[in-house]
C-alpha positions in Angstrom: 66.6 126.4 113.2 68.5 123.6 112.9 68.2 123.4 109.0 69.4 126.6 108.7 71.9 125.9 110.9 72.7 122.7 108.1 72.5 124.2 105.4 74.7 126.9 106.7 77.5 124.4 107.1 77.0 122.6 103.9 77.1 125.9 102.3 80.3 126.9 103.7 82.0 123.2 103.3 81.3 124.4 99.4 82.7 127.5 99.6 85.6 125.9 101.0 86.4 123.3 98.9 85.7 125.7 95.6 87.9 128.2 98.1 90.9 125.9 98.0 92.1 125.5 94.4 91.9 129.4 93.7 94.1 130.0 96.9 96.4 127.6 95.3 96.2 128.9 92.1 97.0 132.5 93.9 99.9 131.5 95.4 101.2 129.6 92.7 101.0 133.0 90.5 102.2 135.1 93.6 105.5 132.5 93.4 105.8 133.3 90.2 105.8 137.0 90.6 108.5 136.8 93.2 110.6 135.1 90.7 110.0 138.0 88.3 110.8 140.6 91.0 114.1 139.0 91.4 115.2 138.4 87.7 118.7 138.4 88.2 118.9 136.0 91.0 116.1 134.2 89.5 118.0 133.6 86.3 121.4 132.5 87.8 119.8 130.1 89.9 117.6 128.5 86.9 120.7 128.8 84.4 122.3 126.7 87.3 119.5 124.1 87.6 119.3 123.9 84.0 123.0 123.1 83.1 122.6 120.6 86.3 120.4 118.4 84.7 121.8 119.0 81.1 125.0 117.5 82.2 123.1 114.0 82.9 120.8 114.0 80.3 123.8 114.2 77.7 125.2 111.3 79.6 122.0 109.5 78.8 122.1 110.1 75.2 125.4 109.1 74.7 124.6 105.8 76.3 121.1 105.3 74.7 123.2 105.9 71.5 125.7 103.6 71.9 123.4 101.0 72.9 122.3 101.3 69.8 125.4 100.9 68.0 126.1 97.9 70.1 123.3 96.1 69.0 124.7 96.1 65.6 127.2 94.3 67.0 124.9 91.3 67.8 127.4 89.4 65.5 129.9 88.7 68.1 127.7 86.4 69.4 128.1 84.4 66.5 127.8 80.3 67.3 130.1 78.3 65.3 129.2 74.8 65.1 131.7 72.0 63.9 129.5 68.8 62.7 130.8 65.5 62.9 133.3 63.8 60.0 130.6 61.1 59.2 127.6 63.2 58.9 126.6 63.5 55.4 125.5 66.3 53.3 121.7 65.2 53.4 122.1 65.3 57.2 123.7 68.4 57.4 120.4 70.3 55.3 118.3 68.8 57.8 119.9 70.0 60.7 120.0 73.4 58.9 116.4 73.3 58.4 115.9 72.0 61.9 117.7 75.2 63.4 116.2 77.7 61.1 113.1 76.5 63.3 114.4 77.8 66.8 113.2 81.7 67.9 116.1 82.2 69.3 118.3 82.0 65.9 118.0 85.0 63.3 120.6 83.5 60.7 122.0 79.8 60.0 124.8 79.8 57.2 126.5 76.2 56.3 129.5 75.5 55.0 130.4 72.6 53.7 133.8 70.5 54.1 134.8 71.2 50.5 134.3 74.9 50.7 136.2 75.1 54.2 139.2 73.2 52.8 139.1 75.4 50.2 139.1 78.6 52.1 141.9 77.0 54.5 143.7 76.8 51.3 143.5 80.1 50.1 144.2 81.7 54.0 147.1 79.2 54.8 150.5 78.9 53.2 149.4 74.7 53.5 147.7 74.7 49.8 150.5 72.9 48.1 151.0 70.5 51.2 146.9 69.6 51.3 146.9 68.3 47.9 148.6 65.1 48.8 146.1 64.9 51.7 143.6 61.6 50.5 140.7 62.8 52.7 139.3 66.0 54.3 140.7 66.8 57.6 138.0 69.2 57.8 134.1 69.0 58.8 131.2 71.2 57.7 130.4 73.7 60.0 127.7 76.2 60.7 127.3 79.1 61.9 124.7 80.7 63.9 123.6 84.5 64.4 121.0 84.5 67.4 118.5 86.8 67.6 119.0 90.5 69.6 117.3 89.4 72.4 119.2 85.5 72.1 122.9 87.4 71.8 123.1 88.3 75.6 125.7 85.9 77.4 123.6 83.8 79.7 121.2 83.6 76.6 123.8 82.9 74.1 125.8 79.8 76.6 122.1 78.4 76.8 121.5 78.2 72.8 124.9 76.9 73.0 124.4 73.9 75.4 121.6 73.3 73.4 122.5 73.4 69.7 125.9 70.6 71.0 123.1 68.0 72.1 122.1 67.7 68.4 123.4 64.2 66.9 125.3 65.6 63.9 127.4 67.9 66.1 131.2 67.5 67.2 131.7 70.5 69.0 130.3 74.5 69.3 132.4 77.3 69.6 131.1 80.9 71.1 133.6 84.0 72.2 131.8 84.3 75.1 134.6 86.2 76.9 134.5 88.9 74.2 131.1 89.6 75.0 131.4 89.6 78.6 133.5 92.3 77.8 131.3 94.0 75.9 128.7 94.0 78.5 130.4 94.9 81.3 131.7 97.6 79.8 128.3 98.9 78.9 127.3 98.3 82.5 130.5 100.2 83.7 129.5 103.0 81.6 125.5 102.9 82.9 126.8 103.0 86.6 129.2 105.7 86.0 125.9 107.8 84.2 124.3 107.1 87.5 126.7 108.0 90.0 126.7 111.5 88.1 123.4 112.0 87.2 122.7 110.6 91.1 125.4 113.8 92.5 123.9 116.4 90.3 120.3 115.8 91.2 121.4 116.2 94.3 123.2 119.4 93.6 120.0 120.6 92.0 118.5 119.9 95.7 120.7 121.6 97.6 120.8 124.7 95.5 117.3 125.3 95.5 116.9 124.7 99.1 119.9 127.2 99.7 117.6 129.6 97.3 114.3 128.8 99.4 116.0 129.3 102.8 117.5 132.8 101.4 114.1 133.5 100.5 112.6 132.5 103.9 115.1 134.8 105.5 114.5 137.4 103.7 110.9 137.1 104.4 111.6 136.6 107.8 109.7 139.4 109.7 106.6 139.4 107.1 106.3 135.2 108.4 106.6 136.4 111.8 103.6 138.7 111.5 101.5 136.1 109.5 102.3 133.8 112.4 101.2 136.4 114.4 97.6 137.3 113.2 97.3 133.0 113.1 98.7 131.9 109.7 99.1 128.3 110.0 102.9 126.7 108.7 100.9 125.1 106.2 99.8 128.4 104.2 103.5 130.0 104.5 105.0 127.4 103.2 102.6 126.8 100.3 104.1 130.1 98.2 107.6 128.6 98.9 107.1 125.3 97.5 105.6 126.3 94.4 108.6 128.7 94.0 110.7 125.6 94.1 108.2 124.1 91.3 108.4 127.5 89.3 112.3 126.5 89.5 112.1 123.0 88.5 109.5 123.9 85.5 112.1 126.7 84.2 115.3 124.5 84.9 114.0 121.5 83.1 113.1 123.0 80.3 115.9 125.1 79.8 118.0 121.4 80.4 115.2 120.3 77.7 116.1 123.4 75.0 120.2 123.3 76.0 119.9 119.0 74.9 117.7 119.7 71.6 120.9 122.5 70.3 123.4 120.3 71.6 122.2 116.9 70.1 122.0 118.9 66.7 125.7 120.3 67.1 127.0 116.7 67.9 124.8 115.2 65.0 126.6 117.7 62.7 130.0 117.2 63.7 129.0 113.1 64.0 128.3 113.5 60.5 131.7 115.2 59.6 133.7 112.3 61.2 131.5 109.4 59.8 132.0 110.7 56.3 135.4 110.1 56.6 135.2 107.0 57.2 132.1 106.3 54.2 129.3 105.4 57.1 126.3 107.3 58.6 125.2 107.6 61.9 122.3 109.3 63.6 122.6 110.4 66.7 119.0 110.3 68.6 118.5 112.7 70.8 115.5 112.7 73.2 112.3 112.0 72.2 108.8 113.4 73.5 107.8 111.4 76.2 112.0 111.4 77.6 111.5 115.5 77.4 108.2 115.6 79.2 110.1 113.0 82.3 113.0 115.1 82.1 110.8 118.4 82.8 108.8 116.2 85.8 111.8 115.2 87.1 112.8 118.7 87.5 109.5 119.9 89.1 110.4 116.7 91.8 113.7 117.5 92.4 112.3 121.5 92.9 109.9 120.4 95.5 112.1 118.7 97.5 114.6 121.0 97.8 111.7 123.7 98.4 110.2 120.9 100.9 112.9 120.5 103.0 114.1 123.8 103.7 110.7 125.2 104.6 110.3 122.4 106.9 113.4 123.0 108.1 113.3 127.3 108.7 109.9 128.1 108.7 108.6 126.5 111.8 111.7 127.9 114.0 110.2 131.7 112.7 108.0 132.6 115.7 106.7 135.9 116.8 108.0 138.3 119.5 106.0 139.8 122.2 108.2 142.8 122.4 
C-alpha cells in the first residue's frame, strides 16, 4: 500500500512538471490570440511601442557613427616636441628611434632645423629679414601621433610628461584644451541619448501597462469567476504578462525593421551630401547582435509594464457573494 501510494505521487510530481510548460505554452498562444482578436487596438498600441524605441535607437546610431568619425580625428592629439639647440642630428635619429619603440605612439615624424627655418620662411613675410640671421633661431622638432587608445586626454598629458623627461628635449607642446572639447562634447551628446532613450523606455512602460490594465478591466467579471471556482493570482496573471511579451516581441522588431529603412534612407542622402564635398562616408547601422538586444530589450520593457499593472489590478478583483 504504501508503494502504490509512492509511486502514485511520483507519478503525478511528473505529470506536473511535464504539465507546466504546455500550460505555458497555452497561454502564451491564448495571449497571442487576444492580440489578434483585437487588431486594431493591437496595432496602434505596437505602432506606438515600435516608434518608441525607434526614436532611441536612431539616437544611438548617430552617436556610434560619429564616434567613428571622431576617431579619425585622433590627429588633434598630435604631440609636438621642440628639442634642444645643442642636440645634434645624430642625437636627434636616436631619439626618433627611441620613440618609435613606445606602444603608445602610432607615428614619429622629425623635422629638422633647416627644414623648419625653411618653412618659416616660406609662411612668414621674415624671409628677406632671416637671411642676415648667422645662426638658426630654430630647433628640430618632432611630432608625435599617439595611438587611438594613447589620444584620450588623461592618456595623451601622460605620454606628454613623459616624452619632456627625455635629455634632447626643450619643451612639448599638446592642445589639450581642444580635446577636452572634443570629449566633452561627445559625452554631452551620450547623456542627452540617455536621458531620451531613459523617458521613452519609460513611455513604452507606461503604455503597455495602461493597455494591460484596460485589458484586466475588460476581463474583469471573467477574473472574478476564475477567482471564484479557486484560480490562484498566479495563473490569471500569467496570460497578461505574456500579452505584454507578445507586445515587446512585435514593438521591437517593428523598431528593428523602421531602423534597417531608415539607416538606408540617411546612407543615401549621406551619400548625396558627401559627394559634394569629394569624400565618402558609411553610415553603419545596427548590426546583428545590437538588433537581437534591441528586440530583448523590448520583451523587458513589455514585462514590466505587463508586471506591474497585474500586480497592481488583479489582486483588488475579488468575487461577490451576491
Amino acid at each position: 500500500m504504501f508503494n502504490s501510494n509512492n509511486k502514485t505521487s511520483k507519478v503525478s510530481t511528473v505529470q506536473r512538471i511535464i504539465a507546466l510548460p504546455i500550460r505555458h505554452l497555452q497561454q502564451a498562444i491564448g495571449s497571442l490570440g487576444d492580440l489578434w482578436r483585437t487588431p486594431l487596438a493591437s496595432v496602434m498600441t505596437i505602432l506606438v511601442l515600435g516608434i518608441s524605441l525607434t526614436l532611441p535607437t536612431t539616437l544611438h546610431l548617430f552617436v556610434k557613427n560619429a564616434s567613428q568619425i571622431t576617431q579619425q580625428w585622433h590627429s588633434a592629439s598630435e604631440i609636438t616636441l621642440f628639442l634642444k639647440l645643442s642636440v645634434s642630428e645624430k642625437s636627434a635619429k636616436n631619439l626618433l628611434h627611441r620613440l618609435e619603440l613606445y606602444p603608445e605612439i602610432a607615428k614619429v615624424t622629425y623635422i629638422s632645423a633647416e627644414q623648419a627655418l625653411a618653412e618659416f620662411k616660406q609662411l612668414s613675410s621674415f624671409g628677406q629679414a632671416l637671411n642676415y640671421i648667422d645662426k638658426n633661431p630654430l630647433p628640430a622638432t618632432i611630432l608625435v601621433t599617439p595611438t587611438k587608445r594613447a589620444s584620450q586626454v588623461d592618456v595623451a598629458k601622460k605620454l606628454l610628461a613623459k616624452l619632456e623627461k627625455q635629455r634632447e628635449v626643450e619643451q612639448g607642446k599638446l592642445d589639450v584644451e581642444w580635446l577636452t572639447r572634443l570629449e566633452a562634447m561627445a559625452q554631452f551628446i551620450q547623456d542627452i541619448v540617455l536621458s531620451i532613450a531613459f523617458l521613452l523606455c519609460l513611455s513604452v512602460v507606461l503604455i503597455i501597462g495602461n493597455t494591460i490594465r484596460l485589458a484586466i478591466l475588460n476581463q474583469k467579471d471573467a477574473i472574478a469567476i476564475m477567482k471564484l471556482v479557486g484560480a490562484t493570482d498566479q495563473f490569471i496573471q500569467r496570460p497578461f504578462l505574456y500579452t505584454g511579451m507578445w507586445y515587446g516581441v512585435f514593438g521591437g522588431l517593428f523598431a528593428v525593421v523602421a531602423e534597417i529603412i531608415l539607416a538606408k534612407y540617411l546612407t543615401r542622402a549621406m551619400n548625396h551630401l558627401t559627394e559634394l564635398y569629394g569624400s565618402s562616408f558609411v553610415l553603419h547601422g545596427l548590426s546583428f547582435s545590437e538588433a537581437l538586444l534591441l528586440i530583448l530589450f523590448a520583451v523587458v520593457l513589455g514585462l514590466l509594464g505587463s508586471y506591474i499593472s497585474v500586480r497592481q489590478h488583479i489582486r483588488l478583483i475579488e468575487p461577490t457573494t451576491d
